[in-house]
ZAFI-472961 format. One record per residue (C-alpha): residue number from 1; residue in one letter; x, y, z. Coordinates in nm, 2 decimals. Example, Ala and Ser with C-alpha at 12.3 -4.5 7.8 and 13.67 -1.06 7.14 Angstrom:
residues 2
seq|type|xx|yy|zz
1|a|1.23|-0.45|0.78
2|s|1.37|-0.11|0.71
This chain:
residues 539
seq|type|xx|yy|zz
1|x|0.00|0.00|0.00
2|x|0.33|0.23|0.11
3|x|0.39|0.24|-0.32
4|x|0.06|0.38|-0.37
5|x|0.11|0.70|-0.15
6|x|0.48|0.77|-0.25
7|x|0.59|1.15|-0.32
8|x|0.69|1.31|-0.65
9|x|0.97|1.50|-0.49
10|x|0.90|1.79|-0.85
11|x|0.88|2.15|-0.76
12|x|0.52|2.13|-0.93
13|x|0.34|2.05|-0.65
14|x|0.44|2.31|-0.46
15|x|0.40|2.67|-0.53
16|x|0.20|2.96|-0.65
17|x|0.01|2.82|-0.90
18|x|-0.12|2.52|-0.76
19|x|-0.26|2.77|-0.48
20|x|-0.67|2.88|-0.50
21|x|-0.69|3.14|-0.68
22|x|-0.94|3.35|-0.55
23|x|-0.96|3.56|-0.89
24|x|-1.11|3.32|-1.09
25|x|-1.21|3.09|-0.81
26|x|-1.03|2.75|-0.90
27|x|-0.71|2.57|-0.76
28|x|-0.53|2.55|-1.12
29|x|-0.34|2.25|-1.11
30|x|-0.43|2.14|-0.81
31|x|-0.67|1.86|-0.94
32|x|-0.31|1.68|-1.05
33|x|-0.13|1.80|-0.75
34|x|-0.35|1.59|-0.53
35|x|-0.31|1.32|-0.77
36|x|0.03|1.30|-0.76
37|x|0.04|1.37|-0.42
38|x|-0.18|1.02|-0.29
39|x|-0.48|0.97|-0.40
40|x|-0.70|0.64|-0.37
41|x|-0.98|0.56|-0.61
42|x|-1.20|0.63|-0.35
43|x|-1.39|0.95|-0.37
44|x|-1.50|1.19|-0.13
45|x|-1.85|1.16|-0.01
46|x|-1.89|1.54|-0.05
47|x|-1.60|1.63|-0.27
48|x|-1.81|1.80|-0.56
49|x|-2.01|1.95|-0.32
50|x|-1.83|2.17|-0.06
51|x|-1.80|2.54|-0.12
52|x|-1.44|2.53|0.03
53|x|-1.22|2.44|-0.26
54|x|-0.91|2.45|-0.08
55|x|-1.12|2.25|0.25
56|x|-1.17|2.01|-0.02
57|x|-0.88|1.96|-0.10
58|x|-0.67|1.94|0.22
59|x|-0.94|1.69|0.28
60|x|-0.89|1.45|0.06
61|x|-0.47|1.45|0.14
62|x|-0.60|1.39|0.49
63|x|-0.81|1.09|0.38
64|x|-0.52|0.95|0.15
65|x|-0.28|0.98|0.47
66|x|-0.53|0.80|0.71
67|x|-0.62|0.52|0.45
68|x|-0.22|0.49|0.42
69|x|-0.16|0.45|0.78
70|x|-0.45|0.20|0.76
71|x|-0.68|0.02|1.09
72|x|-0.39|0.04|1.41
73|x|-0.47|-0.08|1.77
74|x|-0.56|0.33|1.80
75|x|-0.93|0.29|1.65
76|x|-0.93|-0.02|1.76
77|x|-0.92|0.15|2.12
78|x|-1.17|0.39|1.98
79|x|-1.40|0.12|1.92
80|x|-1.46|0.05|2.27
81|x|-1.39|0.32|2.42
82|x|-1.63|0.55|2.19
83|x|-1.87|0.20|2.20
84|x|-1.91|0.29|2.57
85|x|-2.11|0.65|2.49
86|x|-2.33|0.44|2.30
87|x|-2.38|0.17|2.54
88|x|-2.44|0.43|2.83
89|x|-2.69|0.66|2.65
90|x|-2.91|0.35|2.60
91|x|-2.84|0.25|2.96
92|x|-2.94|0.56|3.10
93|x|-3.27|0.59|2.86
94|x|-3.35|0.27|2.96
95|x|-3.31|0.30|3.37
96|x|-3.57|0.55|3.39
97|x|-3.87|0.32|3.24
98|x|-3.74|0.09|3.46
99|x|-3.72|0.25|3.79
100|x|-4.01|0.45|3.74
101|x|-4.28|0.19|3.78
102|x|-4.12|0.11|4.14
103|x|-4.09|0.49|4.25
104|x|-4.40|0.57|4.15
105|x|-4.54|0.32|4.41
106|x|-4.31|0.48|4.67
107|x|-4.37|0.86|4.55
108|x|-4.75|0.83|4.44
109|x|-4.67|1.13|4.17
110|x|-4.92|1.31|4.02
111|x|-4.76|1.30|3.68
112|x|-4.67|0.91|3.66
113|x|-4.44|1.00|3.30
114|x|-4.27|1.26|3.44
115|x|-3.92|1.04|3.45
116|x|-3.98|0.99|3.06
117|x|-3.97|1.38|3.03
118|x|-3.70|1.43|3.24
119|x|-3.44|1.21|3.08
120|x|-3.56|1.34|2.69
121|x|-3.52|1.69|2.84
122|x|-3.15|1.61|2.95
123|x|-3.07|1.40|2.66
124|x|-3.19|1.66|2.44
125|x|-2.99|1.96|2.61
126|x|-2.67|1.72|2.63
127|x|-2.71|1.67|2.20
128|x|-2.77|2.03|2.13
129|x|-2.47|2.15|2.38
130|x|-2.17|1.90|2.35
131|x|-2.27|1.88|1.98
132|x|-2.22|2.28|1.95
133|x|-1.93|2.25|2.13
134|x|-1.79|2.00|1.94
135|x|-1.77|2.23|1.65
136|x|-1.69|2.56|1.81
137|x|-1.41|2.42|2.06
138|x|-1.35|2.06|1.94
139|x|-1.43|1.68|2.02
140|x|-1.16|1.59|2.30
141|x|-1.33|1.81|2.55
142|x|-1.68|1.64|2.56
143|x|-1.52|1.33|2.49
144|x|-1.31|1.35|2.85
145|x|-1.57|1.47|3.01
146|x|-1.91|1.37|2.93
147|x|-1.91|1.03|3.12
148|x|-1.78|1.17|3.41
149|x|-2.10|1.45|3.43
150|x|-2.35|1.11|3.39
151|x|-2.22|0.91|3.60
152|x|-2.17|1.17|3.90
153|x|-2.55|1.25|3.86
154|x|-2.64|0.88|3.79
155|x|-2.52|0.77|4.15
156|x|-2.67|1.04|4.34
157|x|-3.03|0.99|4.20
158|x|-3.02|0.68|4.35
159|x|-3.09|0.85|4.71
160|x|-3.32|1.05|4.56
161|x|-3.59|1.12|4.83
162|x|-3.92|1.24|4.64
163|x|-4.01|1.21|4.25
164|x|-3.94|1.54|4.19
165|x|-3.54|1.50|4.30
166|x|-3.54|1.19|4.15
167|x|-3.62|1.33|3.77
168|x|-3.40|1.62|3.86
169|x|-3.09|1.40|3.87
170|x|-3.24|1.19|3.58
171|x|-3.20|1.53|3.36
172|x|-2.84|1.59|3.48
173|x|-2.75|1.26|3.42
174|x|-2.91|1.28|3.09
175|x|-2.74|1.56|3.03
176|x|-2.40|1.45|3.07
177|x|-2.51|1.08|2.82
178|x|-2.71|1.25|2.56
179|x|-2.43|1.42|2.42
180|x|-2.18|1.10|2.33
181|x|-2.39|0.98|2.06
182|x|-2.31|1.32|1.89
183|x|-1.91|1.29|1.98
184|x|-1.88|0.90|1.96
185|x|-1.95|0.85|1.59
186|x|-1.76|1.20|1.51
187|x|-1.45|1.09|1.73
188|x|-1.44|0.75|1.57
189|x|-1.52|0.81|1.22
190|x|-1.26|1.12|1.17
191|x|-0.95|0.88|1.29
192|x|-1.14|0.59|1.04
193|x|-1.01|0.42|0.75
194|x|-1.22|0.44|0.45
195|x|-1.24|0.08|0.39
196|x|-1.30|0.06|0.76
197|x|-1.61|0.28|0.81
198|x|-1.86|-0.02|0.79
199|x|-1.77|-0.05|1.16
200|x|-1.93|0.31|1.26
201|x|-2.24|0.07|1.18
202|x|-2.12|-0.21|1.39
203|x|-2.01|0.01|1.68
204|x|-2.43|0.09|1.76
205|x|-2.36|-0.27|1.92
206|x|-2.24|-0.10|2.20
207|x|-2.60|0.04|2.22
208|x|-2.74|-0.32|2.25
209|x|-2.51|-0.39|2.49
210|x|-2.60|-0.10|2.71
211|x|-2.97|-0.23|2.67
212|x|-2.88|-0.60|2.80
213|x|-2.70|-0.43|3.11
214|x|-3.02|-0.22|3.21
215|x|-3.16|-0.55|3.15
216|x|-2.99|-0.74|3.38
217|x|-2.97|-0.50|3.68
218|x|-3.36|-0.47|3.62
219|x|-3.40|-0.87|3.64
220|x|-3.14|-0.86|3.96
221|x|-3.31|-0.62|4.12
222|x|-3.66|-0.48|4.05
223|x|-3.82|-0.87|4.17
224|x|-3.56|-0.92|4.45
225|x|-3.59|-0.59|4.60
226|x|-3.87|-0.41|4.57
227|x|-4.19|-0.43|4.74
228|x|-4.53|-0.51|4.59
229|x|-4.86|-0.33|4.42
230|x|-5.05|-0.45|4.70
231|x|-4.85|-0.35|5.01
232|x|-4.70|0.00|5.14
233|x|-4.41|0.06|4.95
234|x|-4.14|0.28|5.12
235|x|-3.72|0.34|5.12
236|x|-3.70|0.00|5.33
237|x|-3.88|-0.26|5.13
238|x|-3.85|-0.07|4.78
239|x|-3.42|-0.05|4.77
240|x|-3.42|-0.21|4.44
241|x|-3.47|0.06|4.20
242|x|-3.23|0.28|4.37
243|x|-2.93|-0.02|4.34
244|x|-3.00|0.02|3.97
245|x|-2.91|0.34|3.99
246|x|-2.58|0.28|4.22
247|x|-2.44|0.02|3.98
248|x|-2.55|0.17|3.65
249|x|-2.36|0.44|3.83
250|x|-2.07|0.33|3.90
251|x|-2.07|0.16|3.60
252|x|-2.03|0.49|3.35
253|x|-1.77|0.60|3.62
254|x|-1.55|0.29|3.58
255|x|-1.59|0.38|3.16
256|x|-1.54|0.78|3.22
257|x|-1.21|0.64|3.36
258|x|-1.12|0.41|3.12
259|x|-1.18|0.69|2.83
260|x|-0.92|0.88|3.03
261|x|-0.66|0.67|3.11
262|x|-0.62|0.40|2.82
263|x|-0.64|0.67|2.57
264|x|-0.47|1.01|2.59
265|x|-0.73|1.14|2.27
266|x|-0.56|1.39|2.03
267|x|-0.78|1.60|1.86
268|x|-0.95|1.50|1.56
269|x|-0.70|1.58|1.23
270|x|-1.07|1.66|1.05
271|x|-1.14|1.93|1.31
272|x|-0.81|2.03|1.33
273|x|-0.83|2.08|0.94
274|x|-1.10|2.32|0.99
275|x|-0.95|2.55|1.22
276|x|-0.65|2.60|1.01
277|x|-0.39|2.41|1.21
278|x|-0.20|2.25|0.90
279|x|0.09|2.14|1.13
280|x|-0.13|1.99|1.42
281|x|-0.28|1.78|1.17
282|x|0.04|1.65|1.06
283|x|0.17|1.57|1.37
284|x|-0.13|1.41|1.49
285|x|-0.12|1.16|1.17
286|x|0.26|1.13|1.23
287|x|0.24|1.06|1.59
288|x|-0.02|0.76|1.53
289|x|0.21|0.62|1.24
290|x|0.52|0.61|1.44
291|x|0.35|0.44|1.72
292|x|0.25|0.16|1.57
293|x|0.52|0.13|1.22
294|x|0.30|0.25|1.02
295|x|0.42|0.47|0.67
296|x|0.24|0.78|0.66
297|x|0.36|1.06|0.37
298|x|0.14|1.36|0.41
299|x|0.38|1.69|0.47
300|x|0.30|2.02|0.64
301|x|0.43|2.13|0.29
302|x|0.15|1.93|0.07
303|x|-0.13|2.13|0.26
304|x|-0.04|2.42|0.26
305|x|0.08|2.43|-0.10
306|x|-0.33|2.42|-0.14
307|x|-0.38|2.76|0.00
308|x|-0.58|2.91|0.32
309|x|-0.89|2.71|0.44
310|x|-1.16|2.96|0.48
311|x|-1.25|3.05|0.83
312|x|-0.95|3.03|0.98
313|x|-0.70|3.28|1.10
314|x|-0.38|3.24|1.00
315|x|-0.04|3.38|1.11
316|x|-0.01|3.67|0.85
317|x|-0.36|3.75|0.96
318|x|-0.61|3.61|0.67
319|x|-0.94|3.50|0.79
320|x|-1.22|3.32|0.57
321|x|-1.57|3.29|0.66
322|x|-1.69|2.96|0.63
323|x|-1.60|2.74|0.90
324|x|-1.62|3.00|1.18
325|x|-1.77|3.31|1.26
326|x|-1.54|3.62|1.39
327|x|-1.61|3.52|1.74
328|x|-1.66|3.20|1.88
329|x|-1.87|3.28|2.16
330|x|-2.16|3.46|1.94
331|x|-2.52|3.37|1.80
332|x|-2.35|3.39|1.44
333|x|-2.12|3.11|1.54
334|x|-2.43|2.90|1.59
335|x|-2.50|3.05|1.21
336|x|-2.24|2.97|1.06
337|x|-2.25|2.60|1.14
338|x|-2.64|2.58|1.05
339|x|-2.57|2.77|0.72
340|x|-2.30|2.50|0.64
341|x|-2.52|2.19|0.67
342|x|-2.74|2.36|0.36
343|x|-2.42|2.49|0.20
344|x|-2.57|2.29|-0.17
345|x|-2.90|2.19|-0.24
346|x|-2.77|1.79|-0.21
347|x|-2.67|1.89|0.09
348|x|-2.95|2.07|0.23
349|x|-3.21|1.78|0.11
350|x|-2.93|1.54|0.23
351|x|-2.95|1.71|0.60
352|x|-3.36|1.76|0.59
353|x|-3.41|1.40|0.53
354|x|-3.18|1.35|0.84
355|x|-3.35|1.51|1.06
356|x|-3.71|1.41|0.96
357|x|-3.58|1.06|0.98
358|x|-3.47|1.13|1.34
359|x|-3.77|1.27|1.45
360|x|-3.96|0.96|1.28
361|x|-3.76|0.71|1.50
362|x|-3.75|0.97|1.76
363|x|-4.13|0.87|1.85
364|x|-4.14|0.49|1.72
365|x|-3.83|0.38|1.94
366|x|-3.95|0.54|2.27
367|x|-4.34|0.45|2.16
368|x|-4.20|0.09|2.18
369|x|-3.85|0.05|2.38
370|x|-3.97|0.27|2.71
371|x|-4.28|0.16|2.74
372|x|-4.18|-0.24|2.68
373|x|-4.22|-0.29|3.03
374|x|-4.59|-0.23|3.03
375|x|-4.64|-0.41|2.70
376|x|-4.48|-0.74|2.81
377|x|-4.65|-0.73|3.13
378|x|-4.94|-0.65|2.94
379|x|-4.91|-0.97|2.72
380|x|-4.78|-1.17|2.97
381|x|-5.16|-1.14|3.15
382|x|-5.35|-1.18|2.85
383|x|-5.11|-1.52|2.81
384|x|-5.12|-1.61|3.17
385|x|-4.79|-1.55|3.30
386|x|-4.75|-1.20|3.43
387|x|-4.50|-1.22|3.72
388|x|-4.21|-1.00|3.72
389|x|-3.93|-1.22|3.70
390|x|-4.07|-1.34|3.37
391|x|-4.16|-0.97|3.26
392|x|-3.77|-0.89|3.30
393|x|-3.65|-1.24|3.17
394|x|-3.81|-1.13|2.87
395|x|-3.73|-0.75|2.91
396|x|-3.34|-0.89|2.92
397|x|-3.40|-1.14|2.63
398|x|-3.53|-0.85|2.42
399|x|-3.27|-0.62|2.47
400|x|-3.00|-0.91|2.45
401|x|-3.12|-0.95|2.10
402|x|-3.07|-0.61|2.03
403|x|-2.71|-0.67|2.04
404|x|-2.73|-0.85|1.70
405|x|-2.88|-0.60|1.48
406|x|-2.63|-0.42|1.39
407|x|-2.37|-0.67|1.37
408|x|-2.59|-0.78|1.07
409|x|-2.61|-0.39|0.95
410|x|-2.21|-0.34|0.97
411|x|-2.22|-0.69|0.67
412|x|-2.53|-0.57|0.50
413|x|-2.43|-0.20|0.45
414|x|-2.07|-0.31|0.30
415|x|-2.20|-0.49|0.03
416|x|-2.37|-0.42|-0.28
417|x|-2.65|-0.68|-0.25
418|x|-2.81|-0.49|0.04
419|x|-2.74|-0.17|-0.19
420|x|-2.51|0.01|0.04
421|x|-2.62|0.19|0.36
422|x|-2.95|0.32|0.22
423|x|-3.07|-0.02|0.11
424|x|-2.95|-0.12|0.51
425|x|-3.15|0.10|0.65
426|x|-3.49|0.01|0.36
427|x|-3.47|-0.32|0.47
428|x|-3.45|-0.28|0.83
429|x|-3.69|-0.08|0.85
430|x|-3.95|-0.27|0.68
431|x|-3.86|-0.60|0.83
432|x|-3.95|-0.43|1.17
433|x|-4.30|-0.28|1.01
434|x|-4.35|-0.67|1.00
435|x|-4.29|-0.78|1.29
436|x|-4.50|-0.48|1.46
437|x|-4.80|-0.60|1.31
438|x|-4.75|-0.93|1.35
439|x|-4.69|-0.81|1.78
440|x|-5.00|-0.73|1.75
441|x|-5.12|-1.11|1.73
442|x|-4.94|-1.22|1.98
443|x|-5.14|-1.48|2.20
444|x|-4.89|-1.71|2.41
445|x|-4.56|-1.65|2.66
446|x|-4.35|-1.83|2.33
447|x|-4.49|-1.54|2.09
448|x|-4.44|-1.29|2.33
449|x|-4.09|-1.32|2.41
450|x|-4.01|-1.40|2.03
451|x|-4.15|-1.11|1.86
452|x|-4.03|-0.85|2.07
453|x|-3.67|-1.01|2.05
454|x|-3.75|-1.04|1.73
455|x|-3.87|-0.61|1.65
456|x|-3.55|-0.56|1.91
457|x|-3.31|-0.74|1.64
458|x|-3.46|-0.56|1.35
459|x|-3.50|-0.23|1.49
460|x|-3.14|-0.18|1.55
461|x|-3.08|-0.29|1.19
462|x|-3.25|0.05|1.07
463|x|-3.09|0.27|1.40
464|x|-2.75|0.10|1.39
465|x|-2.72|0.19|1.03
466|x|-2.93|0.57|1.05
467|x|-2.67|0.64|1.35
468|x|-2.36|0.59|1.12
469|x|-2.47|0.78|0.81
470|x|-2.58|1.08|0.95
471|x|-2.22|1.19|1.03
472|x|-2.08|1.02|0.76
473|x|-2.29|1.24|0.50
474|x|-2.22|1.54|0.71
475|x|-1.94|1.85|0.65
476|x|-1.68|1.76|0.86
477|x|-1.64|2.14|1.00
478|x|-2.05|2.10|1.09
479|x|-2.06|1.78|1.19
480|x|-2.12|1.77|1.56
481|x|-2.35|2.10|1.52
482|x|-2.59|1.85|1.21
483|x|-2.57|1.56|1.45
484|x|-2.64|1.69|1.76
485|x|-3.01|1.90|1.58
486|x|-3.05|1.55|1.46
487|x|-3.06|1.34|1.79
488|x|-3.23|1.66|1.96
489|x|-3.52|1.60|1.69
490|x|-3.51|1.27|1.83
491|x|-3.55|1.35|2.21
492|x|-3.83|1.62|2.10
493|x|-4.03|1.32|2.00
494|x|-3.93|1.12|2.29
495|x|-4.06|1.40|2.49
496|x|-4.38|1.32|2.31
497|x|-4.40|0.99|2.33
498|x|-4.45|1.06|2.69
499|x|-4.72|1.28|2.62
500|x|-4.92|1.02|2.41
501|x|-4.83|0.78|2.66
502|x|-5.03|0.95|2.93
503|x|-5.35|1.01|2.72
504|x|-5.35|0.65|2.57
505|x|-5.35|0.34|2.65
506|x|-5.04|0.20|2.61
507|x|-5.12|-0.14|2.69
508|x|-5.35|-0.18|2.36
509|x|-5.24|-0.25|2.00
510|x|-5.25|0.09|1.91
511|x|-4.87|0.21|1.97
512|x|-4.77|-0.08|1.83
513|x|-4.95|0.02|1.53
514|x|-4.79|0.37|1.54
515|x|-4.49|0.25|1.53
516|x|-4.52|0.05|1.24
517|x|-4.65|0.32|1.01
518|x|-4.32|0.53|1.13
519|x|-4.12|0.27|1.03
520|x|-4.31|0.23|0.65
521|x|-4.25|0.59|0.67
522|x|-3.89|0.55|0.75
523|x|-3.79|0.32|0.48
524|x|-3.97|0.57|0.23
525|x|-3.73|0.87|0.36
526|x|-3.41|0.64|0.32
527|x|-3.48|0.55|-0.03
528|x|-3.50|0.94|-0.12
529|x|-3.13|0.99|0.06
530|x|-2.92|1.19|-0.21
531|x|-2.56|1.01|-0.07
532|x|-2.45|0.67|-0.06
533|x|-2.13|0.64|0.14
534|x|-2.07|0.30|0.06
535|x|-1.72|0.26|-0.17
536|x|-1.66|0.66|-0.05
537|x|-1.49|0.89|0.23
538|x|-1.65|1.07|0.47
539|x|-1.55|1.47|0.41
C-alpha cells in the first residue's frame, strides 16, 4: 500500500500556481497536485459538493494519509472506548422506564411519565450542547468529560428522596449521556479508515449492549428488592430501583475512567483541518504512524501548497468565513455551522431528510422500547404468566437480541446486494413494520418473548445503520452542530412519546401500530437519501 502514496519529490506541486486562486475561483493544477500527491480511487462523499475548494482539497490529502496509515490498535481502542457513549446513553434511557414503575409506588406522583420527560429533556440539552461545542471548541473536550458528568448525577439519583429530586438527577444525568452519541460516531469516524467505516455501523452494538445491562440489573433487582402493588411501598422494602441506579452508576464512572486513562485522545485531524492548524494535523497523523510502524507521507508542505482554508486565521492574519464566525462565543457562530449543513441543495435535502428521519424514529423507538415494560407485562396477563421475573427475563432477552442487529447492518451496509447503507437501512426498517404488526397477534408466553426479541433485532438494523450515516454524510467542519439538531429531533419526539403515553393506552395494539406506520415511513425517507457512502470517504 506504502507504493501507492509515494511522493513526486518535483517543484510542481508546490508553489503559486497550484494555490486557490481566488480571482477566478479555482485551484489551477491542483486537481493533478493531489493526484500526484496520494490519491486512492476512493472518492469523497462530499468532494463536488463543498463550497471550500481548498477545504476540499486538504481533505482528501487527509483521507489519502489516514487510508495509508490503515486500521492500528488506535481505533481499535476507539472502538470501545467510543462504543461505551453508545452503550451508556441506551443504559441511562433505559433505567428510567425501569425504575419508574417502582418509584411511583413509593412517590404516588401526580404525573406518573414525568421520568420519561426528564431524561428526553436532559438528553436533548446534552445533544444540542456538546454537539455545538464539538464544533466551536472541538471533540476531546466532551469526549473526556461527558461520562464523568452522567455518572456523578447517575449515583446520586439513586438517594433521591421524592419524584421530583429523582427526575432532577435523571435530567443531569441525561445531560451529561445525551451528548456521546453526537461525539462517539464523530470521534471514531474522523481517525477511520475508508475501507473501515462499515464499523461506525457495527459500533451501535455497544447500544445493544447497554440495553442488555439495564436489563440485567432490572432482572437482579426490581423482583428481589422491591416491594409489591398490594402493600406499602417505602425506602425500606422498595431498595431495588435505587441499586440500579448505584451500579448503573458506577458503571459509567469505571468507563469515564477508562476513556481517560487507556487513551490520551488527540484532537481530531478533521477538526483540526478546519481550524486551520495544518501542522497539528500533521503531527497528529505522524504521531499515530510512528506508534505503531505504520508509513504515513502527508507533509506540512502538501497542505499548505493548497492555499488558506476559509475561516481560519492564519499567522499573517487572513481570515475566511466559512467554518467560523469572527467570534466563537456569538449567535453567528451558531450560524455559521447551520448555514454549512445547507451549503448545496444535495446537501440541504441530504441534511432535511436527516433530521425528519430522526424525528420519525425519535417517536417509534421510545413508543416501543420505554414503554416495553408495560407491554410485556401487558401480554404476559393476556397469556397467563405475568409475574415480574418473567416480565424482566423477557425485558433482558429482548434487549440481549438487540445486540445482534447491527452486527448484521455493519455486513449488509458493506455490500452491494443490500445496496449500500441506504438499502441497510430500507430493509430494516421494513422487516420491523412486520414484525409490529405481526406483535399485535401475539397470543402465548413463546410469541411474546419471540417477537419482541425479534422487532428488538430488526430495529437496530435500521438505527444502527441511521446512527452511522448521518455523520458520515455530514461536513466535517459542521458535523457535531448537524448531528447533535438530529438526535435533539429525536429527544423532542421522545418528549412526546411521553405525552401520548399519558392520554392513551399504552397497553393496547394501538402504539404498536404507530410504530409500524413510522417505520413504512422510515424506509420511504431512506430511499430518497441523495448520498451513498458505501465505496466513499466521509469529508
Amino acid at each position: 500500500m506504502a507504493d501507492e502514496f509515494k511522493q513526486d519529490p518535483s517543484p510542481e506541486i508546490t508553489g503559486e500556481k497550484n494555490g486557490f486562486n481566488k480571482d477566478t475561483g479555482d485551484f489551477g493544477d491542483l486537481e493533478q497536485q493531489t493526484s500526484i500527491v496520494g490519491s486512492t480511487n476512493k472518492a469523497d462523499v462530499l468532494g463536488l459538493e463543498h463550497t471550500d475548494p481548498v477545504l476540499n482539497a486538504k481533505m482528501h490529502l487527509v483521507n489519502n494519509a489516514i487510508d495509508e496509515i490503515g486500521f492500528t490498535m488506535y481505533q481499535a481502542k476507539l472502538f470501545c472506548l467510543n462504543g461505551f457513549g453508545y452503550a451508556v446513553d441506551s443504559l441511562i434511557l433505559l433505567i428510567q422506564s425501569i425504575v419508574a414503575l417502582q418509584a411511583k409506588l413509593e412517590f404516588k406522583p401526580s404525573f406518573g411519565n414525568g421520568l420519561t420527560i426528564a431524561v428526553y429533556v436532559g438528553m436533548l440539552t446534552g445533544a444540542l450542547f456538546w454537539g455545538l461545542s464539538a464544533d466551536i471548541i472541538g471533540r476531546k473536550f466532551a469526549f473526556n468529560t461527558s461520562l464523568m458528568v452522567c455518572s456523578i448525577f447517575a449515583i446520586v439519583a439513586g438517594s433521591s428522596p421524592n419524584w421530583i429530586v429523582l427526575g432532577l438527577f435523571t435530567c443531569l444525568s441525561a445531560f451529561g449521556g445525551g451528548g456521546n452519541l453526537v461525539l462517539d460516531t464523530a470521534v471514531f469516524l474522523e481517525y477511520l479508515p475508508s475501507q473501515h467505516q462499515w464499523l461506525l455501523t457495527l459500533m451501535a452494538a455497544w447500544w445493544g449492549l447497554g440495553q442488555m445491562i439495564a436489563g440485567l440489573f432490572a432482572w437482579a433487582y426490581i423482583p428481589n428488592f422491591s416491594c409489591l402493588a398490594t402493600e406499602p411501598c417505602t425506602y425500606a422494602n422498595n431498595k431495588g430501583w435505587r441499586y440500579i441506579w448505584y451500579t448503573s452508576g458506577a458503571l459509567v464512572f469505571v468507563m469515564s475512567v477508562l476513556r481517560i486513562t487507556v487513551i490520551r485522545l488527540r484532537e481530531t485531524p478533521k477538526f483540526l483541518l478546519g481550524e486551520g492548524k495544518d501542522e497539528e494535523v500533521v503531527e497528529t497523523l505522524q504521531f499515530i504512524a510512528n506508534k505503531y510502524n505504520r508509513t504515513c507521507s502527508l507533509t506540512l508542505e502538501q497542505l499548505q501548497a493548497c492555499g488558506v482554508t476559509a475561516g481560519t486565521q492564519q499567522s499573517d492574519g487572513r481570515r475566511g468565513s466559512v467554518t467560523h464566525a469572527r467570534k466563537r462565543a456569538s449567535v453567528m457562530e451558531i450560524w455559521v455551522h447551520l448555514k454549512g449543513l445547507f451549503v448545496t441543495r444535495r446537501i440541504g435535502l441530504s441534511t432535511s431528510l436527516i433530521w425528519f428521519s430522526w424525528l420519525l424514529i425519535g417517536l417509534a423507538y421510545p413508543l416501543y422500547n420505554v414503554f416495553l415494560p408495560t407491554y410485556l407485562a401487558t401480554r404476559g396477563a393476556d397469556t397467563g404468566d405475568s409475574s415480574q421475573y418473567t416480565t424482566w427475563r423477557n425485558y433482558t432477552l429482548s434487549n440481549f437480541s438487540s445486540i445482534f442487529g447491527p452486527i448484521l447492518a455493519g455486513y449488509m451496509c458493506k455490500s452491494r446486494w443490500f445496496w449500500g447503507r441506504r438499502g441497510t437501512m430500507i430493509i430494516g426498517a421494513l422487516i420491523t413494520m412486520v414484525f409490529f404488526f405481526c406483535y399485535t397477534q401475539v397470543r402465548t408466553p413463546s410469541e411474546n418473548v419471540g417477537f419482541t426479541c425479534a422487532i428488538s433485532f430488526c430495529l437496530n438494523i435500521y438505527y444502527g445503520t441511521l446512527y452511522a450515516y448521518t455523520p458520515e454524510v455530514l461536513p466535517s467542519a459542521h458535523r457535531g452542530t448537524g448531528n447533535g439538531i438530529a438526535i435533539g429531533f429525536n429527544r423532542i419526539m421522545g418528549i412526546m412519546s411521553a405525552v401520548i403515553a399519558t392520554y392513551a393506552d399504552t397497553s393496547t395494539p394501538v402504539p404498536i401500530y404507530i410504530c409500524a406506520a413510522l417505520y413504512a415511513v422510515m424506509a420511504v425517507v431512506a430511499a430518497c437519501f441523495p448520498f451513498e457512502p458505501m465505496g466513499q470517504r466521509s469529508s
